[in-house]
N, C-alpha and C positions, 0 to 999 in steps of 0.2 A: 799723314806724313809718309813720304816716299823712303825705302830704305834707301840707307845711305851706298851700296854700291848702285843703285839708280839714280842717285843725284847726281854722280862722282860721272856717269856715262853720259847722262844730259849736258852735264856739262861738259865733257870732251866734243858731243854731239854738236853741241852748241859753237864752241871754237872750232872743227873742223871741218864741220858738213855743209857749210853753206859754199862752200870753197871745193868739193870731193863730189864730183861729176857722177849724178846717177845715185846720188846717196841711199832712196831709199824703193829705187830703181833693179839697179844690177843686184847680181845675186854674190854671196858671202860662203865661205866654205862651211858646210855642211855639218863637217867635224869638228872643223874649231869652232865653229860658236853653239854646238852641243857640249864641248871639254868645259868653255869656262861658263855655259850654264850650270852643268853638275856640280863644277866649282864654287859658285857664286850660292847657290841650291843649300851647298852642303858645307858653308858659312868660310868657305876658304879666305883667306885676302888674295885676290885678286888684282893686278895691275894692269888695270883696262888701257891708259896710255901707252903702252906698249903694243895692246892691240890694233888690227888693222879697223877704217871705218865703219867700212861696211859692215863686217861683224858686228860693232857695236850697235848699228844698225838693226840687224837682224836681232838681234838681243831683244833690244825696244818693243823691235813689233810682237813676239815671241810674247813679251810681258805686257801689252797692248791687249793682244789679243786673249788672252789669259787672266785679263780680270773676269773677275764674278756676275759684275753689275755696268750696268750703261755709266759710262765717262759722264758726257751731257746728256740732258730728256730735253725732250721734243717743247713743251709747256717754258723752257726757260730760253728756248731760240732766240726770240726778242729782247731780252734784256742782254744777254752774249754779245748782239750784233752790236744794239745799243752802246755798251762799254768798248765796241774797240772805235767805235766812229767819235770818239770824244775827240777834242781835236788837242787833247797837249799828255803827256804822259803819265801824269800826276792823275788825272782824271781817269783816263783809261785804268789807272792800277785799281784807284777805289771801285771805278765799275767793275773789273773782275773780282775784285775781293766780293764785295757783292754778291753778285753771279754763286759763287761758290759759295757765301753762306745759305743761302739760298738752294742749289746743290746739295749741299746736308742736310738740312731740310726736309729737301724733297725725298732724297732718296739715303735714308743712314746706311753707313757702311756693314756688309753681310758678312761680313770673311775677314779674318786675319792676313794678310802680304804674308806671314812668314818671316822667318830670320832673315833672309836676304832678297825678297818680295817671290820668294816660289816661282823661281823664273821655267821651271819644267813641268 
C-alpha cells in the first residue's frame, strides 16, 4: 500500500496533469519540491493541492526512482500487455489485479516506504 501523502498526489496528479503541458517534461523548482520532500519525509501534513504541478511531478519521479526493487519484471510483460488489451474495463481491472498478485509473488516487498514513503 502506497503511503497515503502519495495517494493524496496521484491523485492531484491524476486530476491535473493530463491538462498541464509538459507535466512530467519541464522542470519544477529545485527548492520547493526538496522543502516539501523533507516535509512529507519528516511526517509533516502537507497540502499538496496547493502545490504547483510540476513539483508534484517532480515528487513522483523522485519516489519512482527511489524504490528498492523493480516496479514490473521482465517474466510478467505478457500478462501486463494482456490485461490492458481486454476490451471493457471490468476486465482490464481483474487482469491487472492479476498482474500484481503475481507481482508479489514474484518479487516480495524488501524495504519498508517509511512513514510518508522516504521520499529523500
Amino acid at each position: 500500500m502506497l503511503p497515503q501523502p502519495m495517494q493524496d498526489l496521484l491523485a492531484l496528479l491524476h486530476e491535473q496533469g493530463p491538462s498541464t503541458e509538459g507535466i512530467f517534461r519541464l522542470a519544477a523548482s529545485e527548492r520547493a519540491s526538496r522543502e516539501i520532500r523533507e516535509a512529507l519525509d519528516s511526517g509533516m501534513e502537507v497540502h499538496l493541492a496547493s502545490q504547483p504541478v510540476h513539483v508534484l511531478a517532480v515528487i513522483l519521479k523522485d519516489f519512482l526512482r527511489k524504490i528498492p526493487s523493480k516496479l514490473l519484471v521482465a517474466e510478467l510483460y505478457q500478462q501486463w500487455m494482456a490485461a490492458l488489451q481486454k476490451s471493457s474495463r471490468e476486465e482490464r481491472l481483474v487482469g491487472l489485479k492479476e498482474c500484481l498478485q503475481s507481482l508479489q509473488k514474484a518479487q516480495p516487498r524488501t524495504a519498508p516506504l517509511g512513514r510518508a514513503g522516504n521520499l529523500s
